[in-house]
VMD Tcl script that builds the backbone (N, CA, C; Angstrom):
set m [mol new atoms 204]
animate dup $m
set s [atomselect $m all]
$s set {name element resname resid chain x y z} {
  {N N UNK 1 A 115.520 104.951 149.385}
  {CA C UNK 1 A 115.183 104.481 148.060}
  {C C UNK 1 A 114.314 105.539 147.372}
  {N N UNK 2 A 115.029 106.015 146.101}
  {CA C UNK 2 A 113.852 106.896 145.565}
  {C C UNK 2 A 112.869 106.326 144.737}
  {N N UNK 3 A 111.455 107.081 144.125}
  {CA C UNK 3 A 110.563 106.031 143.499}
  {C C UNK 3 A 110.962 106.700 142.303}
  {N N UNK 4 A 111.169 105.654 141.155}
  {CA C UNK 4 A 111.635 106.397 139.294}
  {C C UNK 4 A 110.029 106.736 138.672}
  {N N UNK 5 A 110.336 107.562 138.340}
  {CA C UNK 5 A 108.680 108.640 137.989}
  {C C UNK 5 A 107.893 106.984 136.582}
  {N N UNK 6 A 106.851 107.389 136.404}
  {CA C UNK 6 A 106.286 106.692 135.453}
  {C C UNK 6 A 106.423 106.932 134.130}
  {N N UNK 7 A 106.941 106.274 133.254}
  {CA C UNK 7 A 106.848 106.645 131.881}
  {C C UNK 7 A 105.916 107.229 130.940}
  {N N UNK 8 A 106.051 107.696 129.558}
  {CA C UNK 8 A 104.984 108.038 128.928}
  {C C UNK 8 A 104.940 107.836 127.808}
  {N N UNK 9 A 104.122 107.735 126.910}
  {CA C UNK 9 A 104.124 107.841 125.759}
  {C C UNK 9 A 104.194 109.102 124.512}
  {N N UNK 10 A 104.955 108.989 123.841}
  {CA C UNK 10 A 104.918 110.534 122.706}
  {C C UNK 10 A 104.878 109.783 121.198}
  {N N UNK 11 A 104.068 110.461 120.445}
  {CA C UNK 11 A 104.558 109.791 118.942}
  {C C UNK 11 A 104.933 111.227 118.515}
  {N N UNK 12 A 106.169 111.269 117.497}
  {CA C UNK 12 A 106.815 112.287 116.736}
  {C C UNK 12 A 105.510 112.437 115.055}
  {N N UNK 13 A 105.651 114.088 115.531}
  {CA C UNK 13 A 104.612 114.228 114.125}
  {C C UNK 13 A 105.233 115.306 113.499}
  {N N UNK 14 A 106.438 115.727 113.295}
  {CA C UNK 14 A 107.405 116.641 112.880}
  {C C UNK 14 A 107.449 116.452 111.201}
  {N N UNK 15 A 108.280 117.005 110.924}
  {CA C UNK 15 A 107.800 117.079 109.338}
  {C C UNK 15 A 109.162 115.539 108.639}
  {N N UNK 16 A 109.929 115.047 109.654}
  {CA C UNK 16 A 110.777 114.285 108.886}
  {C C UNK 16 A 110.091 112.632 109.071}
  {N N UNK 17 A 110.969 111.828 108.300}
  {CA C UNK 17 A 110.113 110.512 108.558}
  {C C UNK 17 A 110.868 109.972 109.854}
  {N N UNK 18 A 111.608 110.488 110.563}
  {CA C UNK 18 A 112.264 110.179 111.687}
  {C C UNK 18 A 113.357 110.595 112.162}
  {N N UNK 19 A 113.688 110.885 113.904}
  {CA C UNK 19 A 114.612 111.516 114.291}
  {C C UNK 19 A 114.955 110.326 115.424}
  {N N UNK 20 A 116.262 110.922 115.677}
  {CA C UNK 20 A 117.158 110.066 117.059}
  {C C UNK 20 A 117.181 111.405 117.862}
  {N N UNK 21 A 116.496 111.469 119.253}
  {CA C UNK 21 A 117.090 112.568 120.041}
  {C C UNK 21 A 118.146 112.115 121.394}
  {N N UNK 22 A 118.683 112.791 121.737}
  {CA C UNK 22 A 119.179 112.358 123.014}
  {C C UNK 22 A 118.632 113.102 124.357}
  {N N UNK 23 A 118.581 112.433 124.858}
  {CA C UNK 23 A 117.562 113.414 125.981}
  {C C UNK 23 A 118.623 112.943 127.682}
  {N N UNK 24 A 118.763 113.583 128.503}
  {CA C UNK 24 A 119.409 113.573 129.446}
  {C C UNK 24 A 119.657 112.006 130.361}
  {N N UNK 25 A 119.002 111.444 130.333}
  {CA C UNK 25 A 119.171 109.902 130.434}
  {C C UNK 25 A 119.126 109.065 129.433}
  {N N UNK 26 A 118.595 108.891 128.307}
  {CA C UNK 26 A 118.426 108.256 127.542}
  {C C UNK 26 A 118.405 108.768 126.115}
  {N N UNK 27 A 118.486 108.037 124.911}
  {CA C UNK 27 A 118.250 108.365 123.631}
  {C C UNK 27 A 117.368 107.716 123.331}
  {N N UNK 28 A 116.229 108.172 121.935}
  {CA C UNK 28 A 115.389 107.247 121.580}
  {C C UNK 28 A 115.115 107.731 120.050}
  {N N UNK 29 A 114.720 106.570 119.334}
  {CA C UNK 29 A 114.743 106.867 118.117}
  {C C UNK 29 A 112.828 106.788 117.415}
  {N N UNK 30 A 112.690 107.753 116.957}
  {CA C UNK 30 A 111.298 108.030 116.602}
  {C C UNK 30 A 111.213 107.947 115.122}
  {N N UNK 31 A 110.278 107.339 114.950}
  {CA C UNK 31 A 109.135 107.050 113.272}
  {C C UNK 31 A 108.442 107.885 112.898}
  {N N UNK 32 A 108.061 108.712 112.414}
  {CA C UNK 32 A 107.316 109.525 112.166}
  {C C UNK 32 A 105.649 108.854 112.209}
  {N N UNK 33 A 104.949 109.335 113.226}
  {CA C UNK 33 A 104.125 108.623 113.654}
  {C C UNK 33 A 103.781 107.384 114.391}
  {N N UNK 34 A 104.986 106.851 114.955}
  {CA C UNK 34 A 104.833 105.604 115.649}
  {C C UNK 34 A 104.974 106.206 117.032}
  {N N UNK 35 A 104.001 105.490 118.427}
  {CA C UNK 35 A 104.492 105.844 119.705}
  {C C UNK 35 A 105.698 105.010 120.123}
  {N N UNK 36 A 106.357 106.052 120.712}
  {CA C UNK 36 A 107.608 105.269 122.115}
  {C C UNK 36 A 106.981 105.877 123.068}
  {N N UNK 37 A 107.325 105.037 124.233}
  {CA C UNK 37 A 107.971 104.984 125.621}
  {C C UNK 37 A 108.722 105.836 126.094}
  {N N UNK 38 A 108.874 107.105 126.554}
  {CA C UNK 38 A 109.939 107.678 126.971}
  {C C UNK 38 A 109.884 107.119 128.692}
  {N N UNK 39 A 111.240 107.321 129.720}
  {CA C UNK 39 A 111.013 107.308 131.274}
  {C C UNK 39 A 110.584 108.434 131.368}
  {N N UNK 40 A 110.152 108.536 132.780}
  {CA C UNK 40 A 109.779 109.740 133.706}
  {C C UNK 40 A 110.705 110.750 133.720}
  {N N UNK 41 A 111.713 110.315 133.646}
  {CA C UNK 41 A 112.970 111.657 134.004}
  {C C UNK 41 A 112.723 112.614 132.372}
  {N N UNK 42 A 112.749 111.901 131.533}
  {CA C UNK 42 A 113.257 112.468 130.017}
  {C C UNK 42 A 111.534 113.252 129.458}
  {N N UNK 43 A 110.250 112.632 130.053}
  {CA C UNK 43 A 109.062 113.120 129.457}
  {C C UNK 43 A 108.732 114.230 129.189}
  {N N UNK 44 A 109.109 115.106 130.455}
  {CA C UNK 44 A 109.067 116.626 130.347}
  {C C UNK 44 A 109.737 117.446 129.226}
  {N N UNK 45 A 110.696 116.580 129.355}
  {CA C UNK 45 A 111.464 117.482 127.900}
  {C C UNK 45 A 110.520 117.501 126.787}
  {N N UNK 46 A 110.112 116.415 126.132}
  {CA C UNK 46 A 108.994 116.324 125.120}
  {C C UNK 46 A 107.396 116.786 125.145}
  {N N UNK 47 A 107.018 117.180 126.212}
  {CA C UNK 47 A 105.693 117.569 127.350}
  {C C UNK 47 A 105.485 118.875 126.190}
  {N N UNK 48 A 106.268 119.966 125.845}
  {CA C UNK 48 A 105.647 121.471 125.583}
  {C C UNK 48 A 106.313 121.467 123.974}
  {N N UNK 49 A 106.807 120.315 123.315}
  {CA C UNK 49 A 107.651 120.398 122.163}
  {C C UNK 49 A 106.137 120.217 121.188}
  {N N UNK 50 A 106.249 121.368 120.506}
  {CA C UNK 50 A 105.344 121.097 119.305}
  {C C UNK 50 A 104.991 119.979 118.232}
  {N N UNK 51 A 106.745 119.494 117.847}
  {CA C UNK 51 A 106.258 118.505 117.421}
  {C C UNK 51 A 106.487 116.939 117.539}
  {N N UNK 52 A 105.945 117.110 119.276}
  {CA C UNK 52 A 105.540 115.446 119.660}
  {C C UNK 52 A 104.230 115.929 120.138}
  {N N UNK 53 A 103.098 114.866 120.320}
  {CA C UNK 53 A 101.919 114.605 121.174}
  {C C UNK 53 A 102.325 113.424 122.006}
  {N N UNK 54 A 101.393 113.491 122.823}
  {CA C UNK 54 A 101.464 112.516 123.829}
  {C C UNK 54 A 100.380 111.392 123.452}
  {N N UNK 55 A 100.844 110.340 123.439}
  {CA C UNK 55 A 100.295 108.839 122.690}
  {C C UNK 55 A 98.866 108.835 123.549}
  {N N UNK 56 A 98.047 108.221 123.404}
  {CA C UNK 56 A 96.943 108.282 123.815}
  {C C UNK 56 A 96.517 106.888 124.173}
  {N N UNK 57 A 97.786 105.561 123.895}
  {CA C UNK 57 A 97.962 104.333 123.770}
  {C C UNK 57 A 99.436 104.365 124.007}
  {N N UNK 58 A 99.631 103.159 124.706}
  {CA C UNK 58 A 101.084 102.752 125.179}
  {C C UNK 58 A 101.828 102.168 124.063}
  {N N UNK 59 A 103.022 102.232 124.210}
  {CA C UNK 59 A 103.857 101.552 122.796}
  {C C UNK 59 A 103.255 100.626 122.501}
  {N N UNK 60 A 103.599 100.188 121.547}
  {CA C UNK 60 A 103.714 98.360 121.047}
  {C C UNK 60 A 104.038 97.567 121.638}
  {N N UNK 61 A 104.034 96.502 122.271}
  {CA C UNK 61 A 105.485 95.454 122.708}
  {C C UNK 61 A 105.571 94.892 121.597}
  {N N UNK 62 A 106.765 94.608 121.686}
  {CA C UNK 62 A 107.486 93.886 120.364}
  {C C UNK 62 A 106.846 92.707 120.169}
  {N N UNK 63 A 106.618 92.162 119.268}
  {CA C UNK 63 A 105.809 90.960 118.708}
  {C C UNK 63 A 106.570 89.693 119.296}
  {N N UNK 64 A 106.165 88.727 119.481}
  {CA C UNK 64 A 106.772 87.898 119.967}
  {C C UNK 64 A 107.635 86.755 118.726}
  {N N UNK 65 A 108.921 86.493 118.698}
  {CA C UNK 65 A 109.298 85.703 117.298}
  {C C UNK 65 A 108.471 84.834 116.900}
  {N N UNK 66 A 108.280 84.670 115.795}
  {CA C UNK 66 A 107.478 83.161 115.442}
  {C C UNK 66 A 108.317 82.605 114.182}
  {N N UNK 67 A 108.427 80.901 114.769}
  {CA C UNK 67 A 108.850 80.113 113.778}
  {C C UNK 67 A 108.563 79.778 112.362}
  {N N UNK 68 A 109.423 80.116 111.609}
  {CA C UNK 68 A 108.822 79.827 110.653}
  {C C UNK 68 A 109.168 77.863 109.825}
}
mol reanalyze $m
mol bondsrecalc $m
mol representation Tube
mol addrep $m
């Protein structure tokens, strides 16, 4: 059994209001300034890219629905 590396956080600070990248396991779509979640496998790719930082806070979880 292998162990799947730990995820991380990046927020995109690039000059557009948002990009979709595809990254070798996964795709993810970025806000200009909002953090995602990337997995362990895909982090490195984003690790030395100028324009992501690494979140300093974990994503969001999605809000939970509320009835209206």
């Amino acid at each position: 059994m292998t162990k799947s590396k730990k995820g991380k956080t990046f927020t995109y600070i690039g000059g557009l209001d948002g990009i979709e990248i595809h990254l070798p396991n996964h795709n993810y779509i970025f806000a200009n300034g909002e953090p995602v979640e990337v997995c362990g496998d895909c982090a490195p790719t984003l690790t030395n890219n100028p324009e992501f930082t690494a979140a300093s806070t974990s994503a969001p979880a999605d809000p939970a629905p509320k009835e209206v």
